[in-house]
C-alpha positions in Angstrom: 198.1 152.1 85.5 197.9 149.8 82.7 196.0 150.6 79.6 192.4 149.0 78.9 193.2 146.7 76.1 196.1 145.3 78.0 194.2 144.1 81.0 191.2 143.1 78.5 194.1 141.1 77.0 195.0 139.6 80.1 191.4 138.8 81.2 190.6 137.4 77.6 193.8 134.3 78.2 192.6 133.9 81.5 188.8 133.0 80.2 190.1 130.6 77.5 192.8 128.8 78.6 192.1 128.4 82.3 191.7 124.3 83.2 188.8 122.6 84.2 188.8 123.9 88.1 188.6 127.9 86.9 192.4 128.7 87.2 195.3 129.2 85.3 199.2 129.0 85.9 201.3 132.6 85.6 203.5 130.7 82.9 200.9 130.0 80.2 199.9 133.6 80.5 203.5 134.7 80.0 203.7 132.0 76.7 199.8 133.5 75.0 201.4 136.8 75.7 205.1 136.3 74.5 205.9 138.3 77.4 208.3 137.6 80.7 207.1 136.1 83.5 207.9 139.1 85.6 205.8 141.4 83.5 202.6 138.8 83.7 203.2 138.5 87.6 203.3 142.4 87.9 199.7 143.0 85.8 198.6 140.1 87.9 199.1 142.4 90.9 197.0 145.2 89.4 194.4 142.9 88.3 194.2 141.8 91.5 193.7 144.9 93.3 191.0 145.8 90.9 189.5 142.6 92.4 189.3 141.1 88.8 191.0 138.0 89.6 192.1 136.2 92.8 196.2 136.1 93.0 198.6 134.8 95.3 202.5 134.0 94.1 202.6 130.4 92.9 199.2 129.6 93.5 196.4 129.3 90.0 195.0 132.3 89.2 191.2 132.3 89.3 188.4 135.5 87.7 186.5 136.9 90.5 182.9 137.4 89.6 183.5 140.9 88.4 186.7 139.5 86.2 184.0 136.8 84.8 181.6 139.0 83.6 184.2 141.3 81.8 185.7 138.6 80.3 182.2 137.0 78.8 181.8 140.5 77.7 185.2 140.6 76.2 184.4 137.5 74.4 180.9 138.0 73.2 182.4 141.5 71.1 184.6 139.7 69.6 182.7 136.6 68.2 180.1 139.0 67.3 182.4 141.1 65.2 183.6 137.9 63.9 180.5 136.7 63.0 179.5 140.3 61.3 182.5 139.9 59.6 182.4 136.9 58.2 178.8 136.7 57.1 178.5 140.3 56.2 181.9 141.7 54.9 182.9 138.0 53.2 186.3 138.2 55.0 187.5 134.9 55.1 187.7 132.9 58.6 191.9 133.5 58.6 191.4 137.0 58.6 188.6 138.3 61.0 189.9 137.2 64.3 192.9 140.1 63.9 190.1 142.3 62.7 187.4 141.6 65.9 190.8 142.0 68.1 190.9 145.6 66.8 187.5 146.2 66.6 186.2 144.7 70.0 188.2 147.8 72.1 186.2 150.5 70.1 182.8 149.2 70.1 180.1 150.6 72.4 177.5 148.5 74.0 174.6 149.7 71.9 176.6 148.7 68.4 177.3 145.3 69.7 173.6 144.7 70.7 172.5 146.2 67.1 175.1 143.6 65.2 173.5 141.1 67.5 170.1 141.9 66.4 170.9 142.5 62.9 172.2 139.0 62.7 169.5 137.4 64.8 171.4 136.3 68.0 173.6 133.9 66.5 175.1 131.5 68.9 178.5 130.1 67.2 181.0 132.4 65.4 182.3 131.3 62.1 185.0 129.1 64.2 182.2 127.4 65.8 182.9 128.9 69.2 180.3 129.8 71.4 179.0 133.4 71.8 177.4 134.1 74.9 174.3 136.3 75.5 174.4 139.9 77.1 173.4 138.2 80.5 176.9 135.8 80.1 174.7 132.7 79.2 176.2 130.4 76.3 174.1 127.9 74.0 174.0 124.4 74.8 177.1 122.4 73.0 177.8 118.7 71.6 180.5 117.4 73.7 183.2 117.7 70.9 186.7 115.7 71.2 190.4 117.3 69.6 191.0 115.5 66.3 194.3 114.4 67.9 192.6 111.9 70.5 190.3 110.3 67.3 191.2 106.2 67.0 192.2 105.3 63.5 189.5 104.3 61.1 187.1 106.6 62.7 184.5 109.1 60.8 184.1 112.4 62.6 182.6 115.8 61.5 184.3 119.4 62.6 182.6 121.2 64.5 185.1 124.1 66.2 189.1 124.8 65.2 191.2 127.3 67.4 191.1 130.8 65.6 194.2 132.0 67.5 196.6 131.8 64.9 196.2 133.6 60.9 198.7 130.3 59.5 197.6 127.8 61.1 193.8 128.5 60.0 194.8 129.6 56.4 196.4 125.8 56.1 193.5 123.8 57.4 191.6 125.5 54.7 194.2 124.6 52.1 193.5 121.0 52.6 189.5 121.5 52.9 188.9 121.3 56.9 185.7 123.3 57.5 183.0 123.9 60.1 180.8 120.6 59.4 183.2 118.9 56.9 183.4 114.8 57.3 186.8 113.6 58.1 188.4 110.3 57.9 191.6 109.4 60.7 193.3 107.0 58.4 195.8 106.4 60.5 197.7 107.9 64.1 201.7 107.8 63.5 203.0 106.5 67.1 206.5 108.1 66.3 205.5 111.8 66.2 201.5 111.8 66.8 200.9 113.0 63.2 197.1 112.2 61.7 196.6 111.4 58.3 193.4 112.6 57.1 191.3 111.7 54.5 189.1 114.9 53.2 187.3 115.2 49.6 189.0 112.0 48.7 192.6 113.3 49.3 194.8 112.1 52.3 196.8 114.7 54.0 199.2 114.2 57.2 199.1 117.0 59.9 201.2 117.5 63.0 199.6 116.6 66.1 199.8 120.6 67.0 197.6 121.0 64.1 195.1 117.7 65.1 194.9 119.3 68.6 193.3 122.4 67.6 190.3 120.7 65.8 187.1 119.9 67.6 184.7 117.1 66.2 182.1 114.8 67.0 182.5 110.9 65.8 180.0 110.0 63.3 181.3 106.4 63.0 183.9 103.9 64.9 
């Protein structure tokens, strides 16, 4: 039997990087996890008969409503402890998603509420993700667009940036990308999708891996 935090893992890349229909392919599991596709489709058969997910070889893999609910929960910990974190600790943004990954496992039910509280039921985390409520309801959102698919010339503000990786956050924060900082696309390089960036005055070029994991609303064509 697999241990808990490996099938909260599991149900965690299922919740975020399933498509627009609810499912999710065995192969980006495997990639999220660094792990063989073998091992994924193997959990996937536990998970399954813990009727957490619907699973059949080669077809998506969709949460069943019990899978759903433990996932939100999953989530919420975690972007609570981020928030906590953040706010209250002064980690900076780079560091606390490792830190609410380790915490999120060991927290009872009656701590998380308490943080909650303490903080007055925020809704975003310091990433400006969502955090749902404890009845798996989330805040209403601005429709937000990846910095990658902005036209040249274009004024934008950020609202959310991916917090999955430690580098890739600590160097959007070297050039002065933000939660609610104003952007300018200067220009979209056709030969390798780079953006160059104007921020604080400065221009900066990032890759389009980079522009893809930043979320913002245009403020001006």
């Amino acid at each position: 039997m697999a241990n808990s935090i490996s099938i909260e893992n599991y149900l965690n890349i299922i919740y975020k990087y399933r498509d627009a229909g609810g499912g999710i392919k065995g192969n980006v599991i495997a990639e999220q996890l660094n792990i063989s596709g073998a091992a994924v489709s193997d959990m996937l058969k536990k998970l399954s008969r813990d009727k957490l997910i619907e699973y059949s070889p080669y077809k998506e893999i969709k949460l069943t409503p019990k899978g759903e609910a433990a996932a939100v929960n999953l989530v919420r910990r975690h972007r609570i402890w981020e928030k906590f974190l953040y706010e209250f600790v002064k980690m900076p943004w780079e560091q606390i998603h490792i830190e609410a990954e380790r915490l999120e496992h060991h927290s009872s039910d009656l701590l998380i509420d308490r943080l909650e509280e303490m903080m007055h039921f925020p809704e975003f985390d310091p990433h400006g993700a969502p955090i749902p409520t404890k009845k798996g309801g989330m805040p209403k959102q601005k429709k937000l667009t990846a910095l990658s698919d902005i036209p040249a010339s274009a004024i934008c503000t950020v609202r959310r940036v991916n917090d999955y990786d430690q580098a890739f956050l600590t160097f959007i924060s070297s050039i002065g990308i933000e939660l609610q900082k104003e952007i300018t696309v200067v220009n979209r390089m056709t030969f390798d999708n780079s953006v160059v960036l104007k921020i604080n005055g400065k221009q900066y070029t990032v890759s389009e891996t980079v522009a893809k994991n930043i979320f913002v609303s245009v403020t001006k064509e």
